[in-house]
C-alpha positions as CSV (number, residue, x, y, z in Angstrom):
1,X,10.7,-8.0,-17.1
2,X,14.7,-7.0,-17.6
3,X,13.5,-4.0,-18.5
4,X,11.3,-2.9,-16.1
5,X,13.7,-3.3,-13.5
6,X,16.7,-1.1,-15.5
7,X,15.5,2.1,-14.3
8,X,15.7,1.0,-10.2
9,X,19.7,0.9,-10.8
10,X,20.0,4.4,-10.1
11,X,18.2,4.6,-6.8
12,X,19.1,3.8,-3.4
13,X,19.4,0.3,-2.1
14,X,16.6,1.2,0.2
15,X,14.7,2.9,-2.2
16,X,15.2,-0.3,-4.6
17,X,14.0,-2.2,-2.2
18,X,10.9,-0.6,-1.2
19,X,10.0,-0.2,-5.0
20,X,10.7,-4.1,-5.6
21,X,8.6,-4.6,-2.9
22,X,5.7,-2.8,-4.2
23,X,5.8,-4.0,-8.0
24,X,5.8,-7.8,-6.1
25,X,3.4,-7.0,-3.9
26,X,1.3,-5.2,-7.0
27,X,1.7,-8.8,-8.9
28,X,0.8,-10.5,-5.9
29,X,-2.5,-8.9,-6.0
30,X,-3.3,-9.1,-9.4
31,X,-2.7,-13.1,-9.3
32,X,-5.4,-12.4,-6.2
33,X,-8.4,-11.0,-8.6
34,X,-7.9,-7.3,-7.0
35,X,-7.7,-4.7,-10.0
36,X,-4.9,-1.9,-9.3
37,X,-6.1,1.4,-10.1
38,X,-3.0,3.2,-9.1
39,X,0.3,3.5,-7.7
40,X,2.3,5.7,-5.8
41,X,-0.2,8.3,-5.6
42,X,1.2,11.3,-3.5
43,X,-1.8,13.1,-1.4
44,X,-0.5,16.5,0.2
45,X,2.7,15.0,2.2
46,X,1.2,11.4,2.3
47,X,1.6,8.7,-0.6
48,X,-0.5,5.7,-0.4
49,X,1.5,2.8,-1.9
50,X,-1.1,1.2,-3.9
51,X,-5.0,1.5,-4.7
52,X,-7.2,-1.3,-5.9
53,X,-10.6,-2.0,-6.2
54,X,-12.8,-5.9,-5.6
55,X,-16.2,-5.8,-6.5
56,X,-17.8,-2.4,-4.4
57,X,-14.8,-1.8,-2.1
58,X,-12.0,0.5,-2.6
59,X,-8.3,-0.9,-1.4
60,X,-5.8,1.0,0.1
61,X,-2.6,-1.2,0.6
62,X,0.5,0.2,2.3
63,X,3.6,-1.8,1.1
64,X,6.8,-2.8,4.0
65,X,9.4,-4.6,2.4
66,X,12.6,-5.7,4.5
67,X,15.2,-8.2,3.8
68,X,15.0,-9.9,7.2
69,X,12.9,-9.7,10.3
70,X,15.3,-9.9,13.0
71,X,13.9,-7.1,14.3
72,X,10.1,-7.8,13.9
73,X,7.6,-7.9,11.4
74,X,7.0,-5.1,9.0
75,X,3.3,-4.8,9.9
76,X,4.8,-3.4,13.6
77,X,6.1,-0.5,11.3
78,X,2.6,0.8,10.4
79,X,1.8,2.1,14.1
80,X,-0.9,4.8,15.1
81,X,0.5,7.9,13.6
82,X,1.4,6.3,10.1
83,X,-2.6,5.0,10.2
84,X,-3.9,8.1,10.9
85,X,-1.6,10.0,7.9
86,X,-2.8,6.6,5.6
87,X,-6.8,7.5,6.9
88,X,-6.0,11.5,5.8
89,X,-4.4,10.4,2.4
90,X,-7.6,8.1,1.7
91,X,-10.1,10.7,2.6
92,X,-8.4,13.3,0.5
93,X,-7.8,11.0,-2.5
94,X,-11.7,10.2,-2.4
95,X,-12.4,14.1,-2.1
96,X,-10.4,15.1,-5.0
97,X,-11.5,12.1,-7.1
98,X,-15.6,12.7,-6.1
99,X,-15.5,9.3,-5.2
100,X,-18.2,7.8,-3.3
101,X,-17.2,3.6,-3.3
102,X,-19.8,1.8,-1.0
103,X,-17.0,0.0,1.0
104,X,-13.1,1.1,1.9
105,X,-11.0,-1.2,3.6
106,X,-7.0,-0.2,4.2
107,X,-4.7,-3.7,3.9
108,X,-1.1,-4.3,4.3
109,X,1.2,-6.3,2.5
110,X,4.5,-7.8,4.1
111,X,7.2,-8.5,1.8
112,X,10.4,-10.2,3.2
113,X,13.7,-11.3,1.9
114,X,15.3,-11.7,-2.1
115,X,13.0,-15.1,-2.6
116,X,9.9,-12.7,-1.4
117,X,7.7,-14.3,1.3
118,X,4.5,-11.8,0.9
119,X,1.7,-11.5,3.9
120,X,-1.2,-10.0,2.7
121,X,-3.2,-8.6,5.8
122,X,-6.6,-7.5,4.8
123,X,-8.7,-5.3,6.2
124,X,-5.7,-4.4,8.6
125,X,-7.6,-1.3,10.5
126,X,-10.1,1.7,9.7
127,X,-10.4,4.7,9.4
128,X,-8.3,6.8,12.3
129,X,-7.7,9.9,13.5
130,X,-11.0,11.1,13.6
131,X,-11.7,10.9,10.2
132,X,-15.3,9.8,8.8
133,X,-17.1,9.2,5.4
134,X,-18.9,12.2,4.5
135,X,-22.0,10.4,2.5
């Protein structure tokens, strides 16, 4: 595990933390059952944080890490406009992948302070901004 976490010396504090974040969030689904089938996958200008896959449905999970909530909840951070660029990256991921799951779902994952406290919050919203499965 040392090792893993060598290479996040050279970033950002905030950009440490955010990647922490994910890689516990990541373990935090694994222990859950959910497969990851990938990571930080950049879509155009968009990135979705993590994709994994239960049974038939396709997961995307946007990560917010912060050290403290003093000034409310992470979730509050994923508002209409970060949904709707979340429900573009999904759509285009599927597009380029020809993928055709029978069930999406988009969750998010709070993850607060050094001793983590992760909020997994499934099935958080749907599709926005217009956008629709094709099949």
């Amino acid at each position: 595990m040392k090792k893993l976490f060598q290479w996040f010396k050279k970033e950002a504090p905030h950009l440490r933390t955010g990647r922490l974040g994910e890689l516990q969030a990541e373990q935090f689904l694994k222990k859950t059952g959910l497969k990851i089938i990938a990571r930080n996958v950049r879509v155009g200008h968009d990135e979705l944080d993590l994709i994994a896959r239960q049974g038939d449905t396709l997961i995307f999970v946007e990560v917010k890490t912060r050290a403290r909530e003093e000034f409310g909840r992470a979730v509050l951070a994923v508002n209409a406009a970060k949904r709707r660029k979340l429900s573009r990256a999904a759509i285009r991921f599927l597009k380029r992948r020809k993928l055709r799951p029978p069930y999406i779902r988009f969750d998010i994952i709070e993850v607060i302070g050094d001793q983590p406290e992760i909020r997994h919050i499934p099935n958080a919203f749907t599709l926005e901004g217009g956008y629709r499965i094709w099949w």
